[in-house]
Structures are given as C-alpha cells and as structure tokens.
C-alpha positions, 0 to 999 in steps of 0.5 A: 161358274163362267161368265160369257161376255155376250149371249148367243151360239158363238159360245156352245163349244166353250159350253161342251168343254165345260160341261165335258170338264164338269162331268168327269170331276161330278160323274152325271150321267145324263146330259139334256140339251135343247137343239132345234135342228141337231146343231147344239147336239153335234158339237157335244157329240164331238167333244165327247168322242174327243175328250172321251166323256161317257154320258148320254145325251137327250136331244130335246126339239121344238115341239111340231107346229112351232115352224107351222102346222106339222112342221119341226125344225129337225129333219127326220135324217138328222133325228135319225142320224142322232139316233143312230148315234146313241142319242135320244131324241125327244120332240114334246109340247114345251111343258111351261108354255105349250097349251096355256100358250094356245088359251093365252093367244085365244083369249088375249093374253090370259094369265096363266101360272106356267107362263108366268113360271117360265117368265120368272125363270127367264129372270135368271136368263133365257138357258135357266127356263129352257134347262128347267122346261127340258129337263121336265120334258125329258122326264116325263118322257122316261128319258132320264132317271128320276130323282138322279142329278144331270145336266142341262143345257141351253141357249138364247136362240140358237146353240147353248150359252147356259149349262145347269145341273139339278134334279128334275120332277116331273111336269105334274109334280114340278115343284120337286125340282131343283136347281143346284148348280150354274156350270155357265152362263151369259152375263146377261141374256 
C-alpha cells in the first residue's frame, strides 16, 4: 500500500500508474472511478494508452441535482467524448446517502443507516466510502460483472487520492461486498 502525504487531486497521476502497475501484476479487468467532469477519467485514459493496460473503465458522476435542479457537473460532450472512447458512463443516486439525504434534511437530521454506513466508511477516508458507494452503483447499473474483483478509485474532492480493489454486491444486498485490498491512500483524508 502507498501512502500520500497530503490529500487532494495533485495525486490522481501517481494513483493511475499505480492502479495501471497493479493490474498488470493482478489481471482485474474492471476499473471504477468517481470523476464529476471527466477529469479523473482522462488521466487514466492516458496512462492506460501509454502503459498499454487492458482494462475497462466505468466513469461514475455525481448524480443530476448535486449542482441544482437538473443540473450534472459532466457535460453531455464530455459523456460523450468518454464514450466514445469505450468508456462507460454512469450518473446514478449516490446509493449510501441519495435519498435517506433528502428525508435527513426534511426532518432535521434524522438518523439514517446508509448515512451512517457512509460515515463509518469515511473513518477509513474519504476514497474508501466513495469506491464502496461507486462500486455498488456500478453494480446495480450491470456495468461491471458480479462476483468478480475490480478496482476502484477515489478522492477527497476532486481527482483521486484512494484506489481499492474488492468484490462489490449489489445496493439491496450490500453487505456481500468486500473490501480486499488498499492499493493507495492519503495518510489521512
């Protein structure tokens, strides 16, 4: 496991390369990433041209509405753009927070079991919830096989800091999933 230093997006190069190195030794064939605009996705497009890694990638957004009503930080040019590069994009509710986040803010803070799974999470930082939440997504949208290994990458805000690999279940059956390895993370996020 690599340790960064500092959180944050200075590290989503060192993250591709990692994650390009750990699939050559491990063979995993699915990579999942959270990238908001396409910017975490097109550095992993580029170190896998360059270090000619085979690997699909799913491309995971915010969910429409996190900007404002009807809004999503990726552009449908750059949705497709990715596309058209063979990779799948996915834009779905955030499955541990979506709308036990809605009932929460309606009824001042209610206690709610995937917020506080998500928060739980969080406790091994930011990246681990986020490779948990999408990787569940991905799942639930067919993206990616069940029951096979991937990969999946996060970050504290922008780009990644945070690479995993695990075995995801589906959101109505998450507790099948398993976390098996930390490829990379901040120290602490």
């Amino acid at each position: 496991m690599v340790l960064f230093e500092n959180k944050g997006f200075e590290n989503t190069p060192r993250v591709a390369q990692l994650v390009c190195d750990y699939i050559k030794k491990s063979g995993i064939k699915y990579v999942v990433m959270a990238s908001k605009t396409g910017y975490t996705t097109d550095i992993f497009l580029e170190c896998f041209k360059r270090e000619n890694v085979d690997a699909k990638i799913v491309s995971v957004t915010h969910c429409y509405g996190d900007l404002g009503p009807g809004m999503c930080e990726m552009t449908a040019e750059k949705r497709k753009e990715l596309t058209d590069k063979g990779v799948t994009v996915i834009t779905a509710t955030h499955a541990l927070s979506g709308a036990e986040r809605g009932i929460a803010k309606r009824y001042g803070g209610a206690f709610t079991p995937a917020i506080l799974m998500a928060d739980t999470l969080k406790m091994l930082g930011q990246g681990m919830k986020v490779g948990v939440e999408i990787s569940l997504m991905a799942m639930d949208n067919g993206a990616i096989p069940y029951g096979e290994e991937i990969i999946a990458v996060g970050g504290c805000s922008h780009g990644a800091d945070y690479a995993i690999t695990l075995i995801p279940g589906h959101s109505n059956n998450l507790f099948e999933t398993k976390v098996i390895d930390i490829i990379c993370k901040p120290r602490i996020s």
